[in-house]
C-alpha positions as CSV (number, residue, x, y, z in Angstrom):
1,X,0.0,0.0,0.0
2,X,1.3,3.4,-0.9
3,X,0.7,5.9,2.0
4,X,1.1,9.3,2.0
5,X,1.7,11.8,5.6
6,X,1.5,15.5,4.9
7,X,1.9,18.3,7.0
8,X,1.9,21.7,7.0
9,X,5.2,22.4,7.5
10,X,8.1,21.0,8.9
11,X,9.9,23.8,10.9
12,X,10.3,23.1,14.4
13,X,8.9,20.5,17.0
14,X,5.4,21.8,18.5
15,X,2.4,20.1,19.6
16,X,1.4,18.9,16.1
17,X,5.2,17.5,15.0
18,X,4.8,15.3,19.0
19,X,1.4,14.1,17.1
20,X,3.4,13.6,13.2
21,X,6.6,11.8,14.8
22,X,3.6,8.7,16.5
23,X,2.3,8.1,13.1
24,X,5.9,8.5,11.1
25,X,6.5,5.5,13.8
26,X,3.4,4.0,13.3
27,X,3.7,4.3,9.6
28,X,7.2,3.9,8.8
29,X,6.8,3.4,5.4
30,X,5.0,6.4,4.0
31,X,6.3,9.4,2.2
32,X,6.6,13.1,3.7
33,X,4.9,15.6,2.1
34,X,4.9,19.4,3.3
35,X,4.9,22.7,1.9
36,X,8.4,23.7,3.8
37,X,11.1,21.9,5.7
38,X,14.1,22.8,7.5
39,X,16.6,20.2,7.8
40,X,17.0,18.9,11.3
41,X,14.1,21.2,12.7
42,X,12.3,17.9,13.9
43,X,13.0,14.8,15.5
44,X,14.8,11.8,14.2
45,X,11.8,9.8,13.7
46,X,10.6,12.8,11.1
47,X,13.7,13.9,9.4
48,X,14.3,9.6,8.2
49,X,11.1,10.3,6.5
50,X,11.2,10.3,2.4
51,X,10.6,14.5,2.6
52,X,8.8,16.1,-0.4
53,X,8.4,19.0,-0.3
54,X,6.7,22.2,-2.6
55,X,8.5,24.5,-4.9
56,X,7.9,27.5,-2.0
57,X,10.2,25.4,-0.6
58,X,13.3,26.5,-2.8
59,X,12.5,30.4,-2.3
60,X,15.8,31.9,-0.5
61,X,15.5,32.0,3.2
62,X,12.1,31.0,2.9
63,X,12.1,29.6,6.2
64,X,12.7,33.3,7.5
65,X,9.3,34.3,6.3
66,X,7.7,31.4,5.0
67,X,4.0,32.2,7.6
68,X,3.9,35.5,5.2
69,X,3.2,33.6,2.0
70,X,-0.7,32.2,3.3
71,X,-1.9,33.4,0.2
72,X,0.1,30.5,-1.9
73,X,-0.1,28.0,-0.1
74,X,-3.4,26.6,-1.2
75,X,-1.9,26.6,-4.4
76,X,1.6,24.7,-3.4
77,X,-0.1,21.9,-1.3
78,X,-2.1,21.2,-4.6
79,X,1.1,21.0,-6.3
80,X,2.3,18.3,-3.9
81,X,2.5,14.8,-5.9
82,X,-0.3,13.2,-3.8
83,X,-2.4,11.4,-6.2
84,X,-0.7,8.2,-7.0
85,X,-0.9,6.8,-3.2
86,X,-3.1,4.7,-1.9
87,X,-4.0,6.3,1.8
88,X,-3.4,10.1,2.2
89,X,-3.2,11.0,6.6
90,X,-3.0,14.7,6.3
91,X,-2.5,16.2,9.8
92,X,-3.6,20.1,9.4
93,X,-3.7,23.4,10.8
94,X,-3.5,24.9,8.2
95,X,-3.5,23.4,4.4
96,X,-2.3,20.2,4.6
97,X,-5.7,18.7,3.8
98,X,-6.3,20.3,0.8
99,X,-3.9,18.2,-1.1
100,X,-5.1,16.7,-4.2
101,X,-5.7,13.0,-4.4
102,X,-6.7,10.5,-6.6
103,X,-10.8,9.6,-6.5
104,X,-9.7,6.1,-5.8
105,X,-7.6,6.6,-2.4
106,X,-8.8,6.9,1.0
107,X,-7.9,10.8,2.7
108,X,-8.4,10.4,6.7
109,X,-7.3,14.3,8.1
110,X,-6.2,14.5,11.5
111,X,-7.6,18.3,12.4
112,X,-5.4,20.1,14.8
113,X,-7.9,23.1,13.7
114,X,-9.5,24.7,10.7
115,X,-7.2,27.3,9.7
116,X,-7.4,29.9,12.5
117,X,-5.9,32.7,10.6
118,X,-8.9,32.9,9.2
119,X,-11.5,31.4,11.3
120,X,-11.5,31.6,15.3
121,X,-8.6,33.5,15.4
122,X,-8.5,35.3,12.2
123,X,-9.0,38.9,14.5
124,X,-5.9,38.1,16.3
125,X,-3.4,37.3,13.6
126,X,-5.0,40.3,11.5
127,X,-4.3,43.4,14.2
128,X,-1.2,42.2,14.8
129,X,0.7,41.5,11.7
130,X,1.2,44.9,10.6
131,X,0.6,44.7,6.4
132,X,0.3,41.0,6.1
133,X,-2.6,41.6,8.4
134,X,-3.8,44.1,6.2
135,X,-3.4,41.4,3.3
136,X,-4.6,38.7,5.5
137,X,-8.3,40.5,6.3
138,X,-8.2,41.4,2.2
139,X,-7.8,38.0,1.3
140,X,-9.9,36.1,3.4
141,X,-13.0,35.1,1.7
142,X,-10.9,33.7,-1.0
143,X,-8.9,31.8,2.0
144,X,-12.2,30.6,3.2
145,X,-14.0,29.8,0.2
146,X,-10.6,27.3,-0.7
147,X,-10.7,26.0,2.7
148,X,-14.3,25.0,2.1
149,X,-13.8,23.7,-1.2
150,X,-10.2,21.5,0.7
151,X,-12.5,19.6,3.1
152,X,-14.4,18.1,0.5
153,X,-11.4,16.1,0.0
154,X,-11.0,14.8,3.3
155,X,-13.0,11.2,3.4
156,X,-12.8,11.5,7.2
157,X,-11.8,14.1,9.9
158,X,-10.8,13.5,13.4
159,X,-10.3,16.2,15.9
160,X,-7.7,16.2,19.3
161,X,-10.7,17.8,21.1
162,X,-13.9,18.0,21.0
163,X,-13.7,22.0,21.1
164,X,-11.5,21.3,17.4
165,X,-14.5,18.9,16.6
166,X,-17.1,21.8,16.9
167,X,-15.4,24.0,14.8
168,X,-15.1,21.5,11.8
169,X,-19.1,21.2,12.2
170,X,-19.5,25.0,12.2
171,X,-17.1,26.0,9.4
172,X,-16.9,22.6,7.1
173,X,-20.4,20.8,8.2
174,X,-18.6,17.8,8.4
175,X,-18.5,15.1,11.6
176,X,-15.4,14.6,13.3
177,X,-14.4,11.9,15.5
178,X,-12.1,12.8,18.8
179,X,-8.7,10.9,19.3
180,X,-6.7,13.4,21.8
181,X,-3.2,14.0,20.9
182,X,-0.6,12.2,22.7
183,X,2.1,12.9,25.0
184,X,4.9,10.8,26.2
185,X,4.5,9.7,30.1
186,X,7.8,7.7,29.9
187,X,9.7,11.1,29.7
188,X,7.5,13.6,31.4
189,X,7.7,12.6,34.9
190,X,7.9,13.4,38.3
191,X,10.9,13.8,40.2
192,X,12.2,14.6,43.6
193,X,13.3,18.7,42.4
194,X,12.0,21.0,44.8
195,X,9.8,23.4,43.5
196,X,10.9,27.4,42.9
197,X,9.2,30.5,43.1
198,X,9.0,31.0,39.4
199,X,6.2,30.5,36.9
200,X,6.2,29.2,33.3
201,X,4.7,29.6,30.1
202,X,5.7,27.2,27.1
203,X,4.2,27.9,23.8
204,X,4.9,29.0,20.2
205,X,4.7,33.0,20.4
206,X,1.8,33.9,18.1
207,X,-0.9,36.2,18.6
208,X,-3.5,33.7,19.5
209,X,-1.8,32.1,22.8
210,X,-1.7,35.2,24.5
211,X,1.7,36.0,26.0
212,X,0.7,39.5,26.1
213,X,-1.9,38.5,28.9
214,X,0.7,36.7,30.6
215,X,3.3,39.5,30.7
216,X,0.5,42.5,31.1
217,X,-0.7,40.4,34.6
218,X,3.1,39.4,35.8
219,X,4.2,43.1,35.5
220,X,1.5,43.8,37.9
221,X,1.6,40.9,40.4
222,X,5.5,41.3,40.5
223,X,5.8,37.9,41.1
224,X,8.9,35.9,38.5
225,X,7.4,34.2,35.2
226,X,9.7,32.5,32.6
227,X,8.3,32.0,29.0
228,X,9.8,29.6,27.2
229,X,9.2,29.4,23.0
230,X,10.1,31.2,19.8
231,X,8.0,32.3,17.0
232,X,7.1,35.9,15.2
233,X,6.1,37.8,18.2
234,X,9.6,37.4,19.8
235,X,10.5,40.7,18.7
236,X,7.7,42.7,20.0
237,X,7.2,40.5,23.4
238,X,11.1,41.3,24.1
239,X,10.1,45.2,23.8
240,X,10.7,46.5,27.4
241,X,10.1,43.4,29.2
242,X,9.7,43.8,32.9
243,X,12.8,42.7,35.0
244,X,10.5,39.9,36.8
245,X,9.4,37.7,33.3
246,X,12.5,36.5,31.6
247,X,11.9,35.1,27.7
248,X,14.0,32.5,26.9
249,X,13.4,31.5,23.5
250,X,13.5,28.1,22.5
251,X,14.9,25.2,24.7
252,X,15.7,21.9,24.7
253,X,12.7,19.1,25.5
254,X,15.3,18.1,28.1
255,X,15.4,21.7,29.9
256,X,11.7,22.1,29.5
257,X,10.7,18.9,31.3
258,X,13.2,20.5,33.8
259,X,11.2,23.8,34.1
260,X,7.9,22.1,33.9
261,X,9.5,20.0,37.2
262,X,10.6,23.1,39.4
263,X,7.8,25.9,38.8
264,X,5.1,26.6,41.1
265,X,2.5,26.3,37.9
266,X,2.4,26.6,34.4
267,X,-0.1,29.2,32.5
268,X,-2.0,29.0,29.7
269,X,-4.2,32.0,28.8
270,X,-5.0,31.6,25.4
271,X,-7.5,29.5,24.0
272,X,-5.8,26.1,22.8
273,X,-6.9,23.9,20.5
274,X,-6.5,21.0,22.6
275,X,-3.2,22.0,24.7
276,X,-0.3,19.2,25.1
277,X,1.8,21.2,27.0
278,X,-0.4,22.1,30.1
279,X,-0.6,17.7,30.2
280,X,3.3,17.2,29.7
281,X,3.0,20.2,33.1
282,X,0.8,17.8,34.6
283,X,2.7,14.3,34.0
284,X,5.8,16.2,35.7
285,X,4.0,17.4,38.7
286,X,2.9,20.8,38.1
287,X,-0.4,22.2,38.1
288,X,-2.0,24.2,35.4
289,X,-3.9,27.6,35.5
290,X,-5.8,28.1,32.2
291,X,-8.5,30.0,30.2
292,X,-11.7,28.0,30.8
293,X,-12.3,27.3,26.9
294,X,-11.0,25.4,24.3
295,X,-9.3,22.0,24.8
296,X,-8.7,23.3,28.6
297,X,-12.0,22.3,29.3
298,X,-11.4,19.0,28.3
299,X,-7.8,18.1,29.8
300,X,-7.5,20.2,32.8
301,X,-9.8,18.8,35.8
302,X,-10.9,22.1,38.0
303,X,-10.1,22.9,41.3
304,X,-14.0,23.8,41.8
305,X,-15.1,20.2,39.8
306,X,-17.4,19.1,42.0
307,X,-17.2,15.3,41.0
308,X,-13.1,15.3,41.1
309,X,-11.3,15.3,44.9
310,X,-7.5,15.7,42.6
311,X,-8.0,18.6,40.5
312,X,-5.1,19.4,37.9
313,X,-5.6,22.7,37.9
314,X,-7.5,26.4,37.7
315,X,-9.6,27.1,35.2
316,X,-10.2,30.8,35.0
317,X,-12.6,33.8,33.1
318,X,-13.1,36.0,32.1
319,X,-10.5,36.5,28.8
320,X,-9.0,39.4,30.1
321,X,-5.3,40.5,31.8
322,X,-7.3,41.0,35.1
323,X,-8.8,37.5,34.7
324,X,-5.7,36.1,34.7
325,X,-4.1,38.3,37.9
326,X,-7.1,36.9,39.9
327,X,-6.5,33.4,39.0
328,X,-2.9,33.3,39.9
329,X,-3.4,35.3,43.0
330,X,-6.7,32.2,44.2
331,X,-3.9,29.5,43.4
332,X,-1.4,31.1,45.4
333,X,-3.8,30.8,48.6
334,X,-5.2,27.1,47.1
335,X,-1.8,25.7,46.0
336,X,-1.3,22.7,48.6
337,X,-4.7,21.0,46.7
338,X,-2.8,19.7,44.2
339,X,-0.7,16.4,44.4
340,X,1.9,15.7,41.8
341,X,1.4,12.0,41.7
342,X,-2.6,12.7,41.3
343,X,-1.2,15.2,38.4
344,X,1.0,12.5,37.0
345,X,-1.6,9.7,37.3
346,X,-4.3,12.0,35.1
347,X,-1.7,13.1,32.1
348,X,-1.0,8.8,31.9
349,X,-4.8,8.8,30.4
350,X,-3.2,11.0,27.0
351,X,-0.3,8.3,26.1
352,X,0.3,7.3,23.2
353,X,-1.3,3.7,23.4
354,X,-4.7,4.9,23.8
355,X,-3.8,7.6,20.2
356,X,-2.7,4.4,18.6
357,X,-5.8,2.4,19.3
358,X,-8.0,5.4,19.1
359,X,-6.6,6.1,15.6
360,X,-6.4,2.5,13.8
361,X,-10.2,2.1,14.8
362,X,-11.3,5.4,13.3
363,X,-9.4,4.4,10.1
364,X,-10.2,0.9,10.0
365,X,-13.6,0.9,8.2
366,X,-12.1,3.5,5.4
367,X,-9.6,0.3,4.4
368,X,-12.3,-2.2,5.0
369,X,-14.8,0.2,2.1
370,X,-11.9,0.1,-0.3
371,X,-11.5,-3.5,0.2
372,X,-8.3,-2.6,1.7
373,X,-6.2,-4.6,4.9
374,X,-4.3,-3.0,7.6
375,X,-1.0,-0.6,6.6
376,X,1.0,-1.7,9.8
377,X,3.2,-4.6,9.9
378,X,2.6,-5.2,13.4
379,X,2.0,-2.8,17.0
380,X,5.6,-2.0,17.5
381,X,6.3,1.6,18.2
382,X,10.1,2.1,17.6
């Protein structure tokens, strides 16, 4: 069976590259296709791949600027030789399931959301892009009216949340099954590390996660908060940052699983898709105070759940700078009611087992309809 993986693009390890470098494992086999890669941005398991990629591609320090050329990329993923394989697994945020395919393969597209630079946070990326925002609200009813057209490609959609699942009914009308992302328990773990008097953020630094909230409500608590992440709003972030918030740019998974081990909690006040990281927090002790929407509402169990005794952390609203200061200041006088190894025990539910299953059953019947049998050799995850 020919099998083809796209993704978006291949420029760092995130929360969808984690979810891409399980089925690279689980589908060893396949070809890589994706509108831009740079070489040894991602793990091992990705970069062994067969790695296709689109002629943007080959555009001179594309990788600089590469999130300011939206407008072609519908065009290069269709350009991406996709049609002669059997079973297409497009994992998207943005365009990767609008590649073309043959009317004789199976396309199952694993939704990390519909495009949100044009959809739920379309408001976001515009006012703060400068002119490619300007461009961006100009060209958006083209963008949408392709990304409508792209989903009728897609033979089935699953969704890491059910919050990702709702917004595939509302903008494509289409059904989508949940199979939450994974993380990896066997690295994110407790240890014996006392905790500091620090907080932490860890995220990709675009509009939509909110770092502004984070920094706006630190200056004003005066209490120490380290971000950790790179992205395009680096340079403005880094703009007269106060001396308690230090932003470290990108790190190693081995020195964030050491951050996520010492801080007092990590934040999260921007709406998240599903939200790996505040889990990976979880499976190394730390608690979690987060905007009460999106996959938060899903993953983190609330100190005020009144069916759960070992919460995992604080869900707050409203959306707002002083939302967040009021949160943080309740968990610093509610912080003993949260137990590591309860923390640990709940992010164990989100391992990569229950993906694997979760993910063979959903595409299953799509082989079975095409008369097809199972891709995988056997259940080893290498």
């Amino acid at each position: 069976m020919r099998i083809a993986i796209v993704h978006d693009w291949l420029t760092g390890m995130r929360g969808g590259e984690k979810v891409l470098s399980l089925l690279c494992r689980l589908f060893p086999n396949a070809d890589l296709l994706t509108l831009f890669h740079t070489p040894g941005a991602c793990d091992r398991h990705i970069e062994r791949m067969p790695i296709i990629t689109s002629p943007l591609n080959h555009l001179p320090f594309v990788h600089k600027y590469y999130r300011h050329l939206l407008p072609l990329m519908p065009f290069a993923v269709e350009r991406l030789p996709a049609s002669h394989y059997d079973l297409i697994i497009s994992c998207s945020h943005c365009v990767a399931k609008g590649v073309l395919r043959s009317p004789h393969s199976i396309h199952l597209c694993y939704c990390f959301t519909p495009m949100r630079y044009i959809w739920n946070a379309a408001d976001a990326y515009a006012s703060q892009m400068g002119l490619t925002g300007l461009a961006l609200r100009a060209l958006t009813a083209y963008l949408r009216a392709w990304d409508l057209r792209s989903a009728r490609h897609v033979d089935a959609f699953l969704a890491n949340s059910h919050a990702v699942a709702r917004r595939i009914q509302t903008h494509y009308h289409r059904h989508a099954q949940v199979v939450y992302s994974p993380i990896d328990p066997a690295f994110y773990t407790p240890d014996n590390t006392p905790r500091e008097n620090f907080y932490l953020m860890v995220t990709a630094l675009s509009p939509y996660k909110r770092v502004d909230h984070a920094i706006a409500a630190f200056d004003n608590l005066r209490l120490p908060l380290r971000i950790i992440g790179s992205g395009p709003e680096f340079p403005r972030l880094s703009r007269n940052l106060p001396t308690n918030i230090q932003l470290l740019g990108w790190q190693s998974n081995n020195t964030i699983r050491q951050h996520y081990r010492r801080c007092r909690a990590l934040l999260m006040p921007g709406e998240e898709d599903f939200g790996l990281v505040p889990l990976e927090a979880n499976a190394c002790g730390a608690p979690v105070i987060a905007l009460a929407a999106g996959g938060a509402l899903e993953t983190v169990i609330n100190i005020d759940h009144p069916a759960h005794d070992s919460p995992t952390g604080l869900l707050y609203t409203p959306h707002t700078v002083d939302g967040l200061v009021n949160a943080v200041q309740r968990f610093e006088a509610l912080q003993h009611r949260f137990d590591p190894q309860c923390l640990a025990a709940w992010a164990r539910h989100f391992g990569p087992d229950r993906f694997i299953r979760e993910f063979k059953q959903a595409l299953r019947p799509l082989l079975e309809k095409k008369g097809l049998g199972d891709p995988w050799s056997n259940d080893t995850i290498n």
